[in-house]
DRENLO-820365 format. One record per residue (C-alpha): residue in three letters; x, y negated, z negated. Coordinates in steps of 0.5 Angstrom, whole numbers, plus 500, padded with zeros to 3 digits. Example, Ala and Ser with C-alpha at 12.3 -4.5 7.8 and 13.67 -1.06 7.14 Angstrom:
BEGIN
Ala; 525; 509; 484
Ser; 527; 502; 486
This chain:
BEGIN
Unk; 812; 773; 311
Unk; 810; 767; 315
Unk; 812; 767; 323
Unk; 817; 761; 322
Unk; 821; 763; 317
Unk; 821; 771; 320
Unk; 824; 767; 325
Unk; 830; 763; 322
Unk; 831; 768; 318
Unk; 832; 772; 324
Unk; 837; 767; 327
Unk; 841; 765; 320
Unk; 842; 772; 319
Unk; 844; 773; 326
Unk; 849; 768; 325
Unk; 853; 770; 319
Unk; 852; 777; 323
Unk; 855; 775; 329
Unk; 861; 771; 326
Unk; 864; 776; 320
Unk; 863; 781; 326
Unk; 867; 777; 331
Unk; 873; 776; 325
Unk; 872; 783; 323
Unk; 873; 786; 328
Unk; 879; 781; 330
Unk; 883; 782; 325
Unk; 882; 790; 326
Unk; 885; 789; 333
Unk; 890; 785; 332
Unk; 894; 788; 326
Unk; 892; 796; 330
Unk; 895; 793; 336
Unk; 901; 790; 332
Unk; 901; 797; 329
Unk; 903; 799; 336
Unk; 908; 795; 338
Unk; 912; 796; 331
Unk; 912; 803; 333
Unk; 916; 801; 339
Unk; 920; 797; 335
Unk; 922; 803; 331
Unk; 928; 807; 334
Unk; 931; 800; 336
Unk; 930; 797; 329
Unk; 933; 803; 326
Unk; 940; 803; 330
Unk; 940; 795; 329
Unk; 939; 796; 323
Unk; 934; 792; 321
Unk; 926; 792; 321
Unk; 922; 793; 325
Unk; 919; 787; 328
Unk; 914; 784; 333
Unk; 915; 777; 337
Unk; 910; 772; 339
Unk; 907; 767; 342
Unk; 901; 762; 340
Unk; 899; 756; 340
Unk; 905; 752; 342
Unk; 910; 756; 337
Unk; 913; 763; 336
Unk; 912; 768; 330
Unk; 916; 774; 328
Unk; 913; 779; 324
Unk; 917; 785; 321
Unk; 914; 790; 318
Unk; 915; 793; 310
Unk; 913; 799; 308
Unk; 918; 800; 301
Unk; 920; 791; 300
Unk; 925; 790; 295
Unk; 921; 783; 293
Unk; 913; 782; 293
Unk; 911; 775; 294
Unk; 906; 772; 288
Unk; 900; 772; 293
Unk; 898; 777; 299
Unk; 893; 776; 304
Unk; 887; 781; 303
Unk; 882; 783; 309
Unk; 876; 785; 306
Unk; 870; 781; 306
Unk; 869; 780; 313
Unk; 867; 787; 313
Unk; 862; 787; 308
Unk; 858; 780; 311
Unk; 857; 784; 316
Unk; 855; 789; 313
Unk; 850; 786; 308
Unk; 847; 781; 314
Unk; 847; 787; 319
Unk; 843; 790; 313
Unk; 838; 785; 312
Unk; 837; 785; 319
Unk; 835; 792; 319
Unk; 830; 790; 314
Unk; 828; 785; 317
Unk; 826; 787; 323
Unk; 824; 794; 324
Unk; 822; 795; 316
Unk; 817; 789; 316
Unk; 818; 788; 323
Unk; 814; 793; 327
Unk; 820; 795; 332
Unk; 822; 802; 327
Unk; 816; 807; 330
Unk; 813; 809; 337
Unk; 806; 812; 337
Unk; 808; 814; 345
Unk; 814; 818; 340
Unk; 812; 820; 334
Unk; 806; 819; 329
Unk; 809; 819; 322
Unk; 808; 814; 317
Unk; 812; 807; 316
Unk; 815; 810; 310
Unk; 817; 817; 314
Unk; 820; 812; 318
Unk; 824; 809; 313
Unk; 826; 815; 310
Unk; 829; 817; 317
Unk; 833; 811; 318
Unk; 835; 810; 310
Unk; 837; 817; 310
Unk; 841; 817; 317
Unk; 846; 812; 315
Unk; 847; 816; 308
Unk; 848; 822; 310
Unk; 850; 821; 316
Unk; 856; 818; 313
Unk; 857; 823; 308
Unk; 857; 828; 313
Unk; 863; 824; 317
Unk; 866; 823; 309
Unk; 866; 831; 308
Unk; 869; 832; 315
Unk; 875; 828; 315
Unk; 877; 829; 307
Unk; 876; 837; 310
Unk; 882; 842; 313
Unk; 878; 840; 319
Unk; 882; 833; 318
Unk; 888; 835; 319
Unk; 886; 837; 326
Unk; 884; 830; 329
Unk; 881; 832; 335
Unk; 877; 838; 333
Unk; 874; 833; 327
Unk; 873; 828; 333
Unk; 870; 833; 337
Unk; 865; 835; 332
Unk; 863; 828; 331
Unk; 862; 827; 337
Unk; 857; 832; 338
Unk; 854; 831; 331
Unk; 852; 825; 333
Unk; 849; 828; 340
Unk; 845; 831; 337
Unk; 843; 825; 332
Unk; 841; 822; 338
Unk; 836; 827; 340
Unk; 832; 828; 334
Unk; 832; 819; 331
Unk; 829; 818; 339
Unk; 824; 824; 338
Unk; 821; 821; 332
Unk; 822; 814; 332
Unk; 822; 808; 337
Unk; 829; 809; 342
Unk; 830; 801; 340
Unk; 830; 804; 333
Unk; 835; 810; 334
Unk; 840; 805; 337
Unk; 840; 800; 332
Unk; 841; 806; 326
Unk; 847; 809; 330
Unk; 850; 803; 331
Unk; 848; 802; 324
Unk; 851; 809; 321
Unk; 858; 807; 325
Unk; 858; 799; 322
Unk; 857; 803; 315
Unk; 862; 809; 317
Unk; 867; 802; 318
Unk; 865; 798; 312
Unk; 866; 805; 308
Unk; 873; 806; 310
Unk; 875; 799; 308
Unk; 873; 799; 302
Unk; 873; 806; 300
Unk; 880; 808; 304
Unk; 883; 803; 306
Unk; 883; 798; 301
Unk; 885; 803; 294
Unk; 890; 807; 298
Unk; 893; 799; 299
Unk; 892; 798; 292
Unk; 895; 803; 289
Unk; 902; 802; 294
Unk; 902; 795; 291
Unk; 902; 798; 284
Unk; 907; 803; 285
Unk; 912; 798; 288
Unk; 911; 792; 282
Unk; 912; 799; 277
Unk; 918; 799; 281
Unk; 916; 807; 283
Unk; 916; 810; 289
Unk; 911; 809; 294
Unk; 906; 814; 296
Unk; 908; 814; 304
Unk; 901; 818; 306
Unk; 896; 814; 303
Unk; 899; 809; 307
Unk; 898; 813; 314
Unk; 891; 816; 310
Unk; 889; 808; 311
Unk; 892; 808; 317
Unk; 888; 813; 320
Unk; 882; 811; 317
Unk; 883; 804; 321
Unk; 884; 808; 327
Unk; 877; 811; 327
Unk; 875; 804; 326
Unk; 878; 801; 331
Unk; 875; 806; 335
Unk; 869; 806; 333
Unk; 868; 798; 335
Unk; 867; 799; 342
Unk; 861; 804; 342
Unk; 858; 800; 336
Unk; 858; 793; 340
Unk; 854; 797; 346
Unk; 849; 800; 342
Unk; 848; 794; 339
Unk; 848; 790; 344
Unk; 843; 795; 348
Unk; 837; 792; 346
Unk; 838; 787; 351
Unk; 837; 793; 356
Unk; 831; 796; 355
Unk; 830; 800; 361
Unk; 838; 802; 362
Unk; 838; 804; 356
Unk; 833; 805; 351
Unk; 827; 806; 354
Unk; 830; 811; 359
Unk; 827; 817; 359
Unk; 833; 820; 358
Unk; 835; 815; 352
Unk; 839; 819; 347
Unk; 843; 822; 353
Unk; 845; 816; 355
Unk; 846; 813; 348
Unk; 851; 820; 348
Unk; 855; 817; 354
Unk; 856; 810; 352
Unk; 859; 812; 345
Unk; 863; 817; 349
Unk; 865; 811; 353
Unk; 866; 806; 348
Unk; 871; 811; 344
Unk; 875; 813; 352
Unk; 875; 805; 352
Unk; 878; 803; 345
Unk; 883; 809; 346
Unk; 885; 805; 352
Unk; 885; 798; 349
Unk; 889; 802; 343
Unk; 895; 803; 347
Unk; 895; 798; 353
């Protein structure tokens, strides 16, 4: 590829990358946040008698928001907040290409000596079975324990950590965890989230009863989600930091501490 269209195609990509992820993970926070807030409301909407709500401030104007999980009346058109996930998918995916398949950054001979093709076998393969090991995790009994299951994955991907900075670049082991969550997150929506929605919609215009556990199904799914962004965004963003991050000797161990704290962090962005 000529060295002027490898570059703005890098740019262009970066671009879309940048700008679904911000509205992405925007709405993300904003309806987890309103989550909460209606969850506060519940006890006093219910000796109110009414549903719970969220009042808000933006822009100059007020905006209530009341929350339905069984409506008597559907409105003829809904909202939907799915292709944002998936641009940045799909453009952080041919970044990944880009940059370190045909790039150059995926190996490091002061690591490892495997081929081009291992390498990409490696990284292809964290974020296939990566997300299968995480799917198989939580659709487990192993699910019904919250913390249990987080805390194996936590150190599952320790260990990953580990092994991808043993045999490929620490740049390229960053970038593919990154990589595994944002394809863990786009799973979710697309695979969890959005069906589950589907199917309470199908039940209510059917005039049946809604299945309230697929809604708190998809609810958690979003939950992973939103704690998931913060560890992803810093080791996206670690390439900016070679030495602290990376390029240190201790690079997975401290790629281990920066998901333990981006998830300490978005627990506390959750509940504040």
């Amino acid at each position: 590829m000529p060295p002027a269209v490898s570059v703005w195609s890098n740019l262009f990509l970066r671009w879309i990358h940048v700008l679904a992820g911000i509205y992405w993970i925007g709405q993300t926070y904003y309806f987890t946040k309103l989550e909460g807030r209606m969850a506060r409301d519940e006890e006093a909407a219910r000796a109110a008698g009414r549903l719970p709500q969220v009042w808000m401030v933006h822009s100059g104007s007020f905006s209530v928001v009341e929350k339905e999980t069984s409506p008597k009346s559907l409105p003829t058109k809904f909202y939907w907040f799915r292709w944002e996930a998936l641009i940045t998918w799909i453009s952080g995916f041919l970044l990944l290409g880009l940059l370190y398949y045909s790039g150059g950054l995926l190996l490091d001979d002061s690591v490892s000596s495997i081929g081009m093709g291992a390498g990409v076998a490696i990284g292809l393969g964290t974020l296939i079975v990566g997300f299968s090991v995480y799917e198989g995790i939580w659709s487990s009994p192993l699910g019904r324990s919250p913390v249990l299951a987080a805390t194996i994955c936590y150190f599952l991907v320790v260990a990953l950590a580990y092994g991808l900075t043993h045999v490929i670049s620490g740049r390229a082991a960053y970038i593919h965890i990154g990589a595994l969550f944002g394809t863990i997150m786009v799973a979710n929506v697309w695979m969890r989230i959005l069906p589950a929605t589907r199917k309470m919609l199908n039940a209510l215009r059917e005039g049946k009863p809604v299945d309230i556990q697929l809604g708190e199904k998809a609810k958690a799914r979003t939950i992973h989600n939103t704690y998931m962004t913060v560890p992803l965004i810093f080791l996206m963003i670690s390439n900016h930091f070679p030495t602290a991050t990376y390029g240190a000797n201790y690079n997975w161990l401290i790629l281990s501490l920066l998901v333990l704290t981006g998830g300490f962090a978005a627990k506390f962005i959750y509940k504040s």
